[in-house]
N, C-alpha and C positions, 0 to 999 in steps of 0.2 A: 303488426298490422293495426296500429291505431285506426284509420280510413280503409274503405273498399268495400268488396265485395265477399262474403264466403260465397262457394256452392259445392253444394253436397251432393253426389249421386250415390243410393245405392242401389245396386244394382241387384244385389240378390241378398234375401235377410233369411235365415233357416231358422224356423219357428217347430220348434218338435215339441210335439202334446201340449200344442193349445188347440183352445173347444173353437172351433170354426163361430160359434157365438159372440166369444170374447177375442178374435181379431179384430175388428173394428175399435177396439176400446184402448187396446195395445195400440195401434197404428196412432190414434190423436194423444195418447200419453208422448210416444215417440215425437212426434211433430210441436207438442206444445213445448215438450222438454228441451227438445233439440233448441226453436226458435229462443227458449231463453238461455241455455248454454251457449248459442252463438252468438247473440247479443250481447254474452258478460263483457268488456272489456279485459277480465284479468286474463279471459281462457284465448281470446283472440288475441293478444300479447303477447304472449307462449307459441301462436302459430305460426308456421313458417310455409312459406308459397310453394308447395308441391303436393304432387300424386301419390297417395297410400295406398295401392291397390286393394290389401287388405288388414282389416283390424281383426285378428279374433279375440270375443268378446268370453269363450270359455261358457262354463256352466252358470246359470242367474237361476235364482230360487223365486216362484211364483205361488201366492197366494191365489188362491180360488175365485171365481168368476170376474165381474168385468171390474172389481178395484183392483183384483190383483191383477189383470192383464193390465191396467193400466199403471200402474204402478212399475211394473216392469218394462214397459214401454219406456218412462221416466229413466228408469236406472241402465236401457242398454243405450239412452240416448248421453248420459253422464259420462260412461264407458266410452262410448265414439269420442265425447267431448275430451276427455283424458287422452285415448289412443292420436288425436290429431296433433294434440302437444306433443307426444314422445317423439 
């Protein structure tokens, strides 16, 4: 997919033991991470035009307050970027 379009829905994302503080911090790690893992070229190459219902992303270790939500934001959006190529 050199050209086109991604879109990404998710639909439901289980976030257990984070501080209702640092969701927000998490959610725009997610979203900035994501928007540049979709725009790589190498990772969009690797994708192929179909439905994943689901990725599980397993256990992610988080650092404490909003770098580390955000950071892990970062890394389960690395994760999806990985899981679309398989």
């Amino acid at each position: 997919m050199s050209e086109g379009r991604v879109t990404l829905h998710i639909d439901h994302l289980v976030l257990r033991g984070i501080d209702p503080l640092d969701q927000h911090a998490l959610v725009d790690g997610l979203k900035a991470e994501l928007a540049r893992v979709l725009a790589d070229p190498a990772t969009r190459a690797g994708m192929q035009p179909r439905r994943t219902p689901v990725i599980r992303l397993g256990r992610m270790a988080m650092q404490p307050g909003q770098a580390g939500a955000r950071a892990l934001g970062g890394g389960v959006a690395k994760a999806i970027g990985r899981g679309m190529k398989a």
